[in-house]
PDB file with SEQRES, HELIX, SHEET and CRYST1 records, atoms N, CA, C and O in Angstrom:
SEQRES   1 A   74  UNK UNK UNK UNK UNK UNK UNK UNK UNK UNK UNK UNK UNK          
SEQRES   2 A   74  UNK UNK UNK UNK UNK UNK UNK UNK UNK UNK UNK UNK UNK          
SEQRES   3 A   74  UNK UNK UNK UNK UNK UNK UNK UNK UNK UNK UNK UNK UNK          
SEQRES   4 A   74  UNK UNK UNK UNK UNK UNK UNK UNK UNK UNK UNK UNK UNK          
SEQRES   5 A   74  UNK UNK UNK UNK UNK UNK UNK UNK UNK UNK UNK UNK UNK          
SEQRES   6 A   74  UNK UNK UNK UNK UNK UNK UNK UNK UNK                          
SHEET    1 AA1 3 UNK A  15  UNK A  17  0                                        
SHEET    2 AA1 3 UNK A  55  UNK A  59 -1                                        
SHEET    3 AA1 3 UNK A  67  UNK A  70 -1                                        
CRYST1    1.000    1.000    1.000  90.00  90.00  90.00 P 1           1          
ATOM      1  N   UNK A   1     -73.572 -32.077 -45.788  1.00  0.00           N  
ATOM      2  CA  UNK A   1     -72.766 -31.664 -46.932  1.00  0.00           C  
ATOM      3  C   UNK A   1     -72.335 -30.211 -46.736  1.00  0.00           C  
ATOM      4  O   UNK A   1     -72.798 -29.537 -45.816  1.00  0.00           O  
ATOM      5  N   UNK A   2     -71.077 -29.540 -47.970  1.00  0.00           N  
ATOM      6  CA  UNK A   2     -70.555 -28.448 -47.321  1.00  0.00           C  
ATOM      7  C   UNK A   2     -70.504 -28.438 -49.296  1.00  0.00           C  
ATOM      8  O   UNK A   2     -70.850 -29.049 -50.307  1.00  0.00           O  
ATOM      9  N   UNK A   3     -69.443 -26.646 -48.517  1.00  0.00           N  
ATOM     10  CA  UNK A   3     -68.786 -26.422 -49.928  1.00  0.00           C  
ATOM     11  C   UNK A   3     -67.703 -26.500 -50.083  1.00  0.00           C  
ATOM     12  O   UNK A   3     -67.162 -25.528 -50.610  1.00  0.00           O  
ATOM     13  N   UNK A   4     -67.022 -27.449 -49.779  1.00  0.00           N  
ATOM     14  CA  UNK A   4     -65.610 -27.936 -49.612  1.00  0.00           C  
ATOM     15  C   UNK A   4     -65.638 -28.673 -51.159  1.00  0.00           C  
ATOM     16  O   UNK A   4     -66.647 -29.005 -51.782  1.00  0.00           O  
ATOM     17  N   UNK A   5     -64.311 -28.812 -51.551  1.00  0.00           N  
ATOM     18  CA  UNK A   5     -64.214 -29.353 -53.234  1.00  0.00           C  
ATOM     19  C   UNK A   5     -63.182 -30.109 -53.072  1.00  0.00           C  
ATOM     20  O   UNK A   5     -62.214 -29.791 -52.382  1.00  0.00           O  
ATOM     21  N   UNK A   6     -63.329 -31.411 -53.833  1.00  0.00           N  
ATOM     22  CA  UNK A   6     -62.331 -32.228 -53.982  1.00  0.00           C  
ATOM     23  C   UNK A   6     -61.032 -31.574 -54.213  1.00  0.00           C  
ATOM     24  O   UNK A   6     -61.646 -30.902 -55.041  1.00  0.00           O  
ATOM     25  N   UNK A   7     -60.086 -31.219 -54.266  1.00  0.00           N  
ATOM     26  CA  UNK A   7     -58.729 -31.156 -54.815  1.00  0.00           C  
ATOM     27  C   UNK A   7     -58.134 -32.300 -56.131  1.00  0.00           C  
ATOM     28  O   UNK A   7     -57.427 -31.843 -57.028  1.00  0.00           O  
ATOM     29  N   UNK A   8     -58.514 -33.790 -56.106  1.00  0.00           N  
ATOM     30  CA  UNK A   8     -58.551 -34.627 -56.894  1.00  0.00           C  
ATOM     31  C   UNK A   8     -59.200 -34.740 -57.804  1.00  0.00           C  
ATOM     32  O   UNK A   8     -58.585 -34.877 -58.862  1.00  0.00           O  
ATOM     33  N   UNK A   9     -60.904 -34.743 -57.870  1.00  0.00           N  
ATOM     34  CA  UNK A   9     -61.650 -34.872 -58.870  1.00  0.00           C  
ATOM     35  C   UNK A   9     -62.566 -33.884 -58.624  1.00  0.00           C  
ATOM     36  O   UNK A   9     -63.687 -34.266 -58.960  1.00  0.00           O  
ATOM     37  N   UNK A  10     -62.555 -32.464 -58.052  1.00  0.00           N  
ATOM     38  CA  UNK A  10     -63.944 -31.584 -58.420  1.00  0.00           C  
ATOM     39  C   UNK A  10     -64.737 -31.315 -57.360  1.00  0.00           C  
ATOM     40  O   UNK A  10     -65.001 -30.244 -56.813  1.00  0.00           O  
ATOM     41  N   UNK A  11     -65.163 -32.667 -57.087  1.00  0.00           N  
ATOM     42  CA  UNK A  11     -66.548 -33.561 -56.113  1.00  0.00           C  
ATOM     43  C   UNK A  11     -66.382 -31.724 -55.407  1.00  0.00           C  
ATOM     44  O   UNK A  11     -65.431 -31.068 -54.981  1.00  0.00           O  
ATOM     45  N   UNK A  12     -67.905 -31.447 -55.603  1.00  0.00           N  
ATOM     46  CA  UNK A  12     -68.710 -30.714 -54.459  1.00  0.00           C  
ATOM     47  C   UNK A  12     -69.276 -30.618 -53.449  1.00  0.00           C  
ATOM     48  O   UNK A  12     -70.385 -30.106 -53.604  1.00  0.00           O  
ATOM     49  N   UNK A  13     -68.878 -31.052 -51.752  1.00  0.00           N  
ATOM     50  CA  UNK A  13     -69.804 -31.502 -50.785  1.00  0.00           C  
ATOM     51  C   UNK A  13     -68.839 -32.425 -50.190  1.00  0.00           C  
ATOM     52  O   UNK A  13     -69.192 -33.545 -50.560  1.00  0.00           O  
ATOM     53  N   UNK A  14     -67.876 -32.513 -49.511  1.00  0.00           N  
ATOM     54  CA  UNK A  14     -67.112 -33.275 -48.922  1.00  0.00           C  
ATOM     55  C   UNK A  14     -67.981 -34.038 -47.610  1.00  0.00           C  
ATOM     56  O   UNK A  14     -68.863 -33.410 -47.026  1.00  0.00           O  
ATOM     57  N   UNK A  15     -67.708 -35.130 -47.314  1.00  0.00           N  
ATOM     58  CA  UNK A  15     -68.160 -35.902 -45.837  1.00  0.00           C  
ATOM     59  C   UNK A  15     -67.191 -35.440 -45.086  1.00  0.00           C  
ATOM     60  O   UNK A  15     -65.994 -35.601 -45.324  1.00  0.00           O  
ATOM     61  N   UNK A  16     -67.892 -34.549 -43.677  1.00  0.00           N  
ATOM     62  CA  UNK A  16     -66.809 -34.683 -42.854  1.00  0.00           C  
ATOM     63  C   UNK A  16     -66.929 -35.595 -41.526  1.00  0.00           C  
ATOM     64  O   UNK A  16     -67.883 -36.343 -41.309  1.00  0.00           O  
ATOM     65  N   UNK A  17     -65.640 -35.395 -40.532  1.00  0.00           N  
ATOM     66  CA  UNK A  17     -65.876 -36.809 -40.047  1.00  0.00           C  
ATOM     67  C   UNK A  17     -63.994 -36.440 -39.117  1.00  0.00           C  
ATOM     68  O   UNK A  17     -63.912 -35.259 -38.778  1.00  0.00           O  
ATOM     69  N   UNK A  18     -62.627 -37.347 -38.742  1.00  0.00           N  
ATOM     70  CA  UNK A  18     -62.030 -37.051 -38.216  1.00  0.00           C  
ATOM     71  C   UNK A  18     -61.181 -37.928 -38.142  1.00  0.00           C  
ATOM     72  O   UNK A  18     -61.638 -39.003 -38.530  1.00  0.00           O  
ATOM     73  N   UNK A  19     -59.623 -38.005 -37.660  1.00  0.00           N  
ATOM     74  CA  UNK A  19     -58.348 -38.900 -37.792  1.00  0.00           C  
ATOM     75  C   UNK A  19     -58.894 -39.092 -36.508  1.00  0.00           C  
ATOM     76  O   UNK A  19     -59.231 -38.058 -35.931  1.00  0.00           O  
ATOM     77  N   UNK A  20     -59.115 -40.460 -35.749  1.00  0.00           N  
ATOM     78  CA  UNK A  20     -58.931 -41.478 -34.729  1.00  0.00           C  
ATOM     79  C   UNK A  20     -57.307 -41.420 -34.342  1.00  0.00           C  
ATOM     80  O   UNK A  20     -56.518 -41.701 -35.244  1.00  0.00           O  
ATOM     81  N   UNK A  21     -56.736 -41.027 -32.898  1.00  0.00           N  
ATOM     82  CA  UNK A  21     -55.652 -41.662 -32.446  1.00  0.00           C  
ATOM     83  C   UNK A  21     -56.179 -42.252 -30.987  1.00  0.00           C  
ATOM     84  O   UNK A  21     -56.514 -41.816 -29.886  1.00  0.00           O  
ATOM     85  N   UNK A  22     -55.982 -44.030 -31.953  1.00  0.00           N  
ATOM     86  CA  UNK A  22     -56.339 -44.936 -30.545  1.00  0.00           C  
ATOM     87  C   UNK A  22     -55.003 -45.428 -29.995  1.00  0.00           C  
ATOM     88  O   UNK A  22     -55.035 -46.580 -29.562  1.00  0.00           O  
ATOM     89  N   UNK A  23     -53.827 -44.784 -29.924  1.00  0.00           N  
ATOM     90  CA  UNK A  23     -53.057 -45.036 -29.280  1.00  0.00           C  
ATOM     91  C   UNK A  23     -52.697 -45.273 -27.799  1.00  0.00           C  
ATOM     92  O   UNK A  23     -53.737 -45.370 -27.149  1.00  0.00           O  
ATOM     93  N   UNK A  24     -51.970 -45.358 -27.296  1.00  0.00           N  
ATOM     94  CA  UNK A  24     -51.767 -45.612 -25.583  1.00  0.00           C  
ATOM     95  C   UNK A  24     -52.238 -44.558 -25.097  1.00  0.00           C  
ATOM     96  O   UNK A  24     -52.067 -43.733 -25.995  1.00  0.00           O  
ATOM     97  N   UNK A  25     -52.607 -44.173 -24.453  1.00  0.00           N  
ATOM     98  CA  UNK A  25     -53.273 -42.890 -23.284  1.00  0.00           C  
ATOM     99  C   UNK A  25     -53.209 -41.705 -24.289  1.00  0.00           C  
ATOM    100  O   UNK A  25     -52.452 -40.736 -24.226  1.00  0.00           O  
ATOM    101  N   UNK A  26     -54.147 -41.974 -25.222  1.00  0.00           N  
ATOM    102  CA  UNK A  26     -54.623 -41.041 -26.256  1.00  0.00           C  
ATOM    103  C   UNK A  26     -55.992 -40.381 -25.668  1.00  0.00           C  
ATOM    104  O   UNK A  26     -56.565 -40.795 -24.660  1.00  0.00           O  
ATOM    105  N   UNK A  27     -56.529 -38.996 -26.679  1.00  0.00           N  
ATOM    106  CA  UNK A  27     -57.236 -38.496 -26.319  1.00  0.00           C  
ATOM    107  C   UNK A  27     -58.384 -38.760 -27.419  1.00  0.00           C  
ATOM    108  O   UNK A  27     -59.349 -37.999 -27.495  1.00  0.00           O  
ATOM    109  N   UNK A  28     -58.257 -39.711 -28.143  1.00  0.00           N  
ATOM    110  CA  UNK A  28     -59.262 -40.106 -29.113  1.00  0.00           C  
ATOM    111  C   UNK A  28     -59.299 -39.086 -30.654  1.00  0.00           C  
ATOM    112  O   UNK A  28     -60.025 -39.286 -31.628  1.00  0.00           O  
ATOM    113  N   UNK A  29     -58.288 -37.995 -30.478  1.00  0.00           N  
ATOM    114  CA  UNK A  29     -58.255 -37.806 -32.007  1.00  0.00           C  
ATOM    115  C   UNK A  29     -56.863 -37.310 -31.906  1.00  0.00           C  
ATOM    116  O   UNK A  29     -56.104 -37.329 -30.937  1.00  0.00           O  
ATOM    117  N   UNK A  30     -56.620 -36.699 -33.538  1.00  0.00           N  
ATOM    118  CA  UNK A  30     -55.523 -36.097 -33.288  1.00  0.00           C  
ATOM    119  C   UNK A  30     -54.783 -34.911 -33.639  1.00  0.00           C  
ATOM    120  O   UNK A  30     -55.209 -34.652 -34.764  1.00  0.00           O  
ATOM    121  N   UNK A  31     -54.258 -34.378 -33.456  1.00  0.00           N  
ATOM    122  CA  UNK A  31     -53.948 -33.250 -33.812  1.00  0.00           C  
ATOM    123  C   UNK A  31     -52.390 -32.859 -34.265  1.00  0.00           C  
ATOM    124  O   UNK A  31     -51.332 -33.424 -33.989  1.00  0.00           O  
ATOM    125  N   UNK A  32     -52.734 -31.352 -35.284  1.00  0.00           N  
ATOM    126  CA  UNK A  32     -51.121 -31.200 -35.645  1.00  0.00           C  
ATOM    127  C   UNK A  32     -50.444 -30.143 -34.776  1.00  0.00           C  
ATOM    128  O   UNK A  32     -50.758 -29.180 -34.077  1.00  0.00           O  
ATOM    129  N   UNK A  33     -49.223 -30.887 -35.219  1.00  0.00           N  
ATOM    130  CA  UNK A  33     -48.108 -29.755 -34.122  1.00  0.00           C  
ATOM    131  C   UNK A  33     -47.301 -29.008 -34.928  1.00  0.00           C  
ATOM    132  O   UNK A  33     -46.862 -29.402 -36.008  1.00  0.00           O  
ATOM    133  N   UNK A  34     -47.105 -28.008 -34.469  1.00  0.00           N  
ATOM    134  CA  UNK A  34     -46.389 -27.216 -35.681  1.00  0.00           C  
ATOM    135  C   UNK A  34     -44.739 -27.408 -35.381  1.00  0.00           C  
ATOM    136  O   UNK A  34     -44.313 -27.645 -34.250  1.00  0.00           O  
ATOM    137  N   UNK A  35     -43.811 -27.258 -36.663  1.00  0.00           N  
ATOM    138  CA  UNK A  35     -42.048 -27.602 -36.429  1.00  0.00           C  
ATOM    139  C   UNK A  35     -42.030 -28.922 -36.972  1.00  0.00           C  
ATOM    140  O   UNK A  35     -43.058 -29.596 -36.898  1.00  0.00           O  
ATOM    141  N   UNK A  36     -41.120 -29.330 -37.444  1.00  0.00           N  
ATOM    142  CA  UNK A  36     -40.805 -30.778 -37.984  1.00  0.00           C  
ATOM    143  C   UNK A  36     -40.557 -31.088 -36.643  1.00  0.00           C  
ATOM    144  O   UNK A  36     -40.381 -30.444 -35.609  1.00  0.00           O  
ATOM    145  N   UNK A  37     -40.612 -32.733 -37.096  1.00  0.00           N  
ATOM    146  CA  UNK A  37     -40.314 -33.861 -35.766  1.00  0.00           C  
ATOM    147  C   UNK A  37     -39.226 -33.855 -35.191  1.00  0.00           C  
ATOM    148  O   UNK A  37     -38.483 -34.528 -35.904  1.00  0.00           O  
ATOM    149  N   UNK A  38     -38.626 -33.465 -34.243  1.00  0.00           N  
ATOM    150  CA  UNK A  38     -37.680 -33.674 -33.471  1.00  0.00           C  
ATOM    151  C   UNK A  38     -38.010 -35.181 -31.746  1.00  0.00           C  
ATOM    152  O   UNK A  38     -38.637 -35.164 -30.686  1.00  0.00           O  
ATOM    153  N   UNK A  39     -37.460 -35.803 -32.209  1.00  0.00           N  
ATOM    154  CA  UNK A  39     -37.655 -37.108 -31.221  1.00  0.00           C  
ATOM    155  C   UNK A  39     -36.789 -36.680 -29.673  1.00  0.00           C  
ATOM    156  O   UNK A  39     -35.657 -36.213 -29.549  1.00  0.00           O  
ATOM    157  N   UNK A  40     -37.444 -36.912 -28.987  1.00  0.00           N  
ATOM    158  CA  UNK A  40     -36.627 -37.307 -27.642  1.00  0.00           C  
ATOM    159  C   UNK A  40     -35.855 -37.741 -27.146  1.00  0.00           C  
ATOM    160  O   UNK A  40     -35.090 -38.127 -28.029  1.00  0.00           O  
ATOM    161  N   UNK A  41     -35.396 -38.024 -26.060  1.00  0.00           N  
ATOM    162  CA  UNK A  41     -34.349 -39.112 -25.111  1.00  0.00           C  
ATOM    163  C   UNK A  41     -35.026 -40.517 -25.455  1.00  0.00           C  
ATOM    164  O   UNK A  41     -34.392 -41.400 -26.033  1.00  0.00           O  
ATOM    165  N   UNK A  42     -36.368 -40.666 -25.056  1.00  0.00           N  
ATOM    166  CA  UNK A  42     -37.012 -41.956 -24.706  1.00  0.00           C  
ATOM    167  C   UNK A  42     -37.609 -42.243 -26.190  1.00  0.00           C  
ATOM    168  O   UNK A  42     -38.341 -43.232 -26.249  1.00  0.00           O  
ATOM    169  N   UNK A  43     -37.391 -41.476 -27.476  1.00  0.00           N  
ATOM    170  CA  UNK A  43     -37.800 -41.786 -28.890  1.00  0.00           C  
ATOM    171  C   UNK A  43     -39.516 -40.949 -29.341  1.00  0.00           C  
ATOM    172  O   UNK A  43     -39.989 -41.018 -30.475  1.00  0.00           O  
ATOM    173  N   UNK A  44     -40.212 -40.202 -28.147  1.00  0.00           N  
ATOM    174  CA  UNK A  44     -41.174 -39.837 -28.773  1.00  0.00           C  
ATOM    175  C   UNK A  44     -40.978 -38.497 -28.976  1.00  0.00           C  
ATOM    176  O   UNK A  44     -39.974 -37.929 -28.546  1.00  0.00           O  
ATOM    177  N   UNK A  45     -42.017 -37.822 -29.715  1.00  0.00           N  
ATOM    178  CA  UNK A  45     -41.721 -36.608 -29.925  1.00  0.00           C  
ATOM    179  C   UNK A  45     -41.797 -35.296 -29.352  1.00  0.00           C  
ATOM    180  O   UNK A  45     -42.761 -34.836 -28.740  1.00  0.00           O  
ATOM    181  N   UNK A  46     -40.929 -34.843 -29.548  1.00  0.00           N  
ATOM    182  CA  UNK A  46     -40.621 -33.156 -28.334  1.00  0.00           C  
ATOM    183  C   UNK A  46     -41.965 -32.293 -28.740  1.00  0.00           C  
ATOM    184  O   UNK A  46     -42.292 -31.944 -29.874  1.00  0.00           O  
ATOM    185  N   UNK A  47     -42.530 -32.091 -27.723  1.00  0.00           N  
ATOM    186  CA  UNK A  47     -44.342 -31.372 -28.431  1.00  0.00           C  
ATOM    187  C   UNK A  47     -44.098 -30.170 -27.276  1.00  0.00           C  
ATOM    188  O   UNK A  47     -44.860 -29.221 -27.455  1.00  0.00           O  
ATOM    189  N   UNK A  48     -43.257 -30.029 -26.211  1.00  0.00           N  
ATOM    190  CA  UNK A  48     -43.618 -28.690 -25.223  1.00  0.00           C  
ATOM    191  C   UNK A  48     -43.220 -27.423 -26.231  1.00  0.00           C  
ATOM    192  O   UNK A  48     -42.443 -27.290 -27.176  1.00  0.00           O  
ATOM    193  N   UNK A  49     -44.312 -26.429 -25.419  1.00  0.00           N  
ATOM    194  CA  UNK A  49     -44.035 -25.069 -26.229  1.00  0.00           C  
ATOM    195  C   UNK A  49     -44.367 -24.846 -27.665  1.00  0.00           C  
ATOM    196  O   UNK A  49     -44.050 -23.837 -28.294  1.00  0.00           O  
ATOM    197  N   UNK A  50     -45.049 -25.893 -28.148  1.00  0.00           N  
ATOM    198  CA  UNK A  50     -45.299 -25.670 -29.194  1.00  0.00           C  
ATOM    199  C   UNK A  50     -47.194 -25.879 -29.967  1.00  0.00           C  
ATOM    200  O   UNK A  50     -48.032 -26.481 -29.295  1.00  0.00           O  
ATOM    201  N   UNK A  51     -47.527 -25.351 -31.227  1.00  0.00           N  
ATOM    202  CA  UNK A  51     -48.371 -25.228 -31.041  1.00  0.00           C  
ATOM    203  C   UNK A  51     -49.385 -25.765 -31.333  1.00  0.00           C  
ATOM    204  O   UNK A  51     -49.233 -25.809 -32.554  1.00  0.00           O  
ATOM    205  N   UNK A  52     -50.619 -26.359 -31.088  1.00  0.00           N  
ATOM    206  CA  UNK A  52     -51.054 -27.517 -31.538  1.00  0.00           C  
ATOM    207  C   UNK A  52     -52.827 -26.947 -32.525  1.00  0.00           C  
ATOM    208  O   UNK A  52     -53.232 -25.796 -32.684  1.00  0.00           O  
ATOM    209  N   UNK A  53     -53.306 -27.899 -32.864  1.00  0.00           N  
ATOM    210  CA  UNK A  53     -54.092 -27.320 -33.922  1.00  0.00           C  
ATOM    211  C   UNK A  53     -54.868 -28.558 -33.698  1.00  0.00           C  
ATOM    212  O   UNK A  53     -54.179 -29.519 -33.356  1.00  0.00           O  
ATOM    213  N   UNK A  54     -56.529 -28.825 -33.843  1.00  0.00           N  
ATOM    214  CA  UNK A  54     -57.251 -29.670 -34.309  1.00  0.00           C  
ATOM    215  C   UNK A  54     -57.045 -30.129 -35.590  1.00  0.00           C  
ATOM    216  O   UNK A  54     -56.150 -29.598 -36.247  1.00  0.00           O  
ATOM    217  N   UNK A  55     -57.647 -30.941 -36.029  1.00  0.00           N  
ATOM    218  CA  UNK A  55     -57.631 -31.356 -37.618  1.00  0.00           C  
ATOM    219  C   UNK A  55     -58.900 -31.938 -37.757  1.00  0.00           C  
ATOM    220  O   UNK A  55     -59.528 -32.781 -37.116  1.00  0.00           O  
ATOM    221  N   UNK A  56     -59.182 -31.053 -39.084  1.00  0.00           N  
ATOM    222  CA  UNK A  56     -60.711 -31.560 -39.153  1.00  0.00           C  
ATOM    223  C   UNK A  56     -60.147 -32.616 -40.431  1.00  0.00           C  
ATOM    224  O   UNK A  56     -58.956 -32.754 -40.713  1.00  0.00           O  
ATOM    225  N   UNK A  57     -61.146 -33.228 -41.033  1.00  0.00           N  
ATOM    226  CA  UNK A  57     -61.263 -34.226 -42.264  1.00  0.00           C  
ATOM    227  C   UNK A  57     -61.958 -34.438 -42.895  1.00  0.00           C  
ATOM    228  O   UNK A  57     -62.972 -34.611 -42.218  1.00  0.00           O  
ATOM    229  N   UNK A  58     -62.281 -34.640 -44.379  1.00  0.00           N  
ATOM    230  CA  UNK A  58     -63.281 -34.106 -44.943  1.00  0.00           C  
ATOM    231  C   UNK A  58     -63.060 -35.402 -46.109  1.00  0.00           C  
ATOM    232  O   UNK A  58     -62.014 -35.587 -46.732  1.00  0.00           O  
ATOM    233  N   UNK A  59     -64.040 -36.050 -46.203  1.00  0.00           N  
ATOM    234  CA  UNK A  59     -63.631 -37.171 -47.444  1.00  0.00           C  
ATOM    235  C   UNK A  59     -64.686 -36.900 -48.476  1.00  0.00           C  
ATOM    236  O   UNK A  59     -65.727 -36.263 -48.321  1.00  0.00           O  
ATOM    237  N   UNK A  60     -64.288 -37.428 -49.438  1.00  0.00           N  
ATOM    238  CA  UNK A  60     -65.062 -37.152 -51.281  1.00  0.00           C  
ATOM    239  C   UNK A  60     -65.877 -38.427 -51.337  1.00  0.00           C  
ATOM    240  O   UNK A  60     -65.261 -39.492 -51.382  1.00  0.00           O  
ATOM    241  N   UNK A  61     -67.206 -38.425 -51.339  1.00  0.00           N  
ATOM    242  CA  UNK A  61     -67.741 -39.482 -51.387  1.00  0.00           C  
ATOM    243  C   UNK A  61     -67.694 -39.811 -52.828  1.00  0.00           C  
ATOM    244  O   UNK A  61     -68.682 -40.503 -53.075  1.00  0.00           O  
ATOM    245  N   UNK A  62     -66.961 -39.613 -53.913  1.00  0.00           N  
ATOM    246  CA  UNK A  62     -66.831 -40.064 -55.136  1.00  0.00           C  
ATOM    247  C   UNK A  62     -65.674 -40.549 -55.119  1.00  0.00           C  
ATOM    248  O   UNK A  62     -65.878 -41.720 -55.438  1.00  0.00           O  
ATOM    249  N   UNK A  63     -64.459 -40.415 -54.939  1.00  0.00           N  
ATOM    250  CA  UNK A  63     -63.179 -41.068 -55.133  1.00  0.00           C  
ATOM    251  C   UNK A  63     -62.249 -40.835 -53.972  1.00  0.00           C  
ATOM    252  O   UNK A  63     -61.071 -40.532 -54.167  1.00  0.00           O  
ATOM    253  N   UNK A  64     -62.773 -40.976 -52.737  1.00  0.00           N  
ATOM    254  CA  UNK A  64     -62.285 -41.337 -51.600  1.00  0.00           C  
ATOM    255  C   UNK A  64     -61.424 -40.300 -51.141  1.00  0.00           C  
ATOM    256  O   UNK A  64     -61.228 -40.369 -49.927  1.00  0.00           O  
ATOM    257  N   UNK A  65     -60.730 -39.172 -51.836  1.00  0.00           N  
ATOM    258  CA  UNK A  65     -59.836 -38.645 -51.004  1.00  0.00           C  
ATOM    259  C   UNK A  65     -59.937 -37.767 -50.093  1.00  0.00           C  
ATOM    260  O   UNK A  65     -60.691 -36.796 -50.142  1.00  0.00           O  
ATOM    261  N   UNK A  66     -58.774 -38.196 -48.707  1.00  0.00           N  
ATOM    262  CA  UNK A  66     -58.991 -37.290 -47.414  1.00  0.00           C  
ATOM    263  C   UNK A  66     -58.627 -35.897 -47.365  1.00  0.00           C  
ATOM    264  O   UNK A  66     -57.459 -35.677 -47.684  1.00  0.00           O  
ATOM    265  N   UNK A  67     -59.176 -35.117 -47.115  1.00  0.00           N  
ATOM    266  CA  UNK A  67     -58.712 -33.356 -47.013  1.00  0.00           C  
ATOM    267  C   UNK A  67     -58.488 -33.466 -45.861  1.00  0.00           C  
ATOM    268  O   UNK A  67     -59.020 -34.307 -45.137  1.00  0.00           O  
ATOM    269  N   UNK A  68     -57.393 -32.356 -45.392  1.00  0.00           N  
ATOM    270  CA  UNK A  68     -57.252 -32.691 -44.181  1.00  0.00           C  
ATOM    271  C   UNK A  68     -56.985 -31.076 -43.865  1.00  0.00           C  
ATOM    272  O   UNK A  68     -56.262 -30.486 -44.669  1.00  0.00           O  
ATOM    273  N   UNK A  69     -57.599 -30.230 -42.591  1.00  0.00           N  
ATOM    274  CA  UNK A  69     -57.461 -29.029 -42.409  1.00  0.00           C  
ATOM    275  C   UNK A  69     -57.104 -28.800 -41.032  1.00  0.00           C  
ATOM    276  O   UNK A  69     -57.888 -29.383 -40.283  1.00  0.00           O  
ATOM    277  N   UNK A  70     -56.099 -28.089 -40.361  1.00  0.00           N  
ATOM    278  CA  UNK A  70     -55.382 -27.643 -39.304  1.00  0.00           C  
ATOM    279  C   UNK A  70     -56.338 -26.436 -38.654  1.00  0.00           C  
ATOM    280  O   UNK A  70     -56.414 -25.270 -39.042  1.00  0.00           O  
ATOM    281  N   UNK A  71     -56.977 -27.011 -37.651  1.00  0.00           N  
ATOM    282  CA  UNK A  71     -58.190 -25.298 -37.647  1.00  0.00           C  
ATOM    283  C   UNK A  71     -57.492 -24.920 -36.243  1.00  0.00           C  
ATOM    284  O   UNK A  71     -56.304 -24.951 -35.922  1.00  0.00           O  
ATOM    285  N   UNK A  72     -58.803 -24.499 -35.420  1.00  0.00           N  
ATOM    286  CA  UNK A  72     -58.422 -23.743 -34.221  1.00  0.00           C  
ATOM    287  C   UNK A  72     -57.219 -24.725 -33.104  1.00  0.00           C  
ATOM    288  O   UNK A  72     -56.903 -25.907 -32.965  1.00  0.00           O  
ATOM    289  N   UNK A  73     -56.880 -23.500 -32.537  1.00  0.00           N  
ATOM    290  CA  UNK A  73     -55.751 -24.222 -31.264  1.00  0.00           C  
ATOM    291  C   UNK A  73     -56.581 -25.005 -30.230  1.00  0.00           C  
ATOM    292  O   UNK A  73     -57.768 -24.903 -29.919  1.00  0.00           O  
ATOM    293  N   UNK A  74     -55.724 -25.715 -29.846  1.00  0.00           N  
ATOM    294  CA  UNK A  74     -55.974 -26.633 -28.933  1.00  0.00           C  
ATOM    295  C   UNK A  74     -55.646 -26.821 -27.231  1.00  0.00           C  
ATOM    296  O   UNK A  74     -56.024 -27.831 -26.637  1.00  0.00           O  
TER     297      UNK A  74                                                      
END                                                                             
């Protein structure tokens, strides 16, 4: 447990824990990129040069909702 607080209902003590990307030749989690989405030639998204961030996750064991926080670079 932490001192993280619901945003929804209060809850004191968030579960933390993490977004899964089991996608094709993924690295098993996932992370944010900073800039809106700009897509490619081949449809995925343009990620060079730019900057990427872990994401931690933090759920409310009272009414389920996910927090979601952008921490250190990657």
């Amino acid at each position: 447990m932490n001192s993280h607080t619901c945003t929804q209902c209060s809850t004191v003590g968030l579960v933390e824990g993490f977004v899964e990307d089991a996608g094709q030749n993924s690295r098993g989690y996932a992370r944010w990129i900073e800039g809106a989405l700009e897509r490619g030639i081949l449809g995925g998204a343009k990620r060079m040069g730019r900057r990427r961030r872990q994401i931690e996750a933090f759920r409310c064991p009272k009414c389920g909702h996910l927090e979601l926080f952008a921490t250190g670079e990657v």
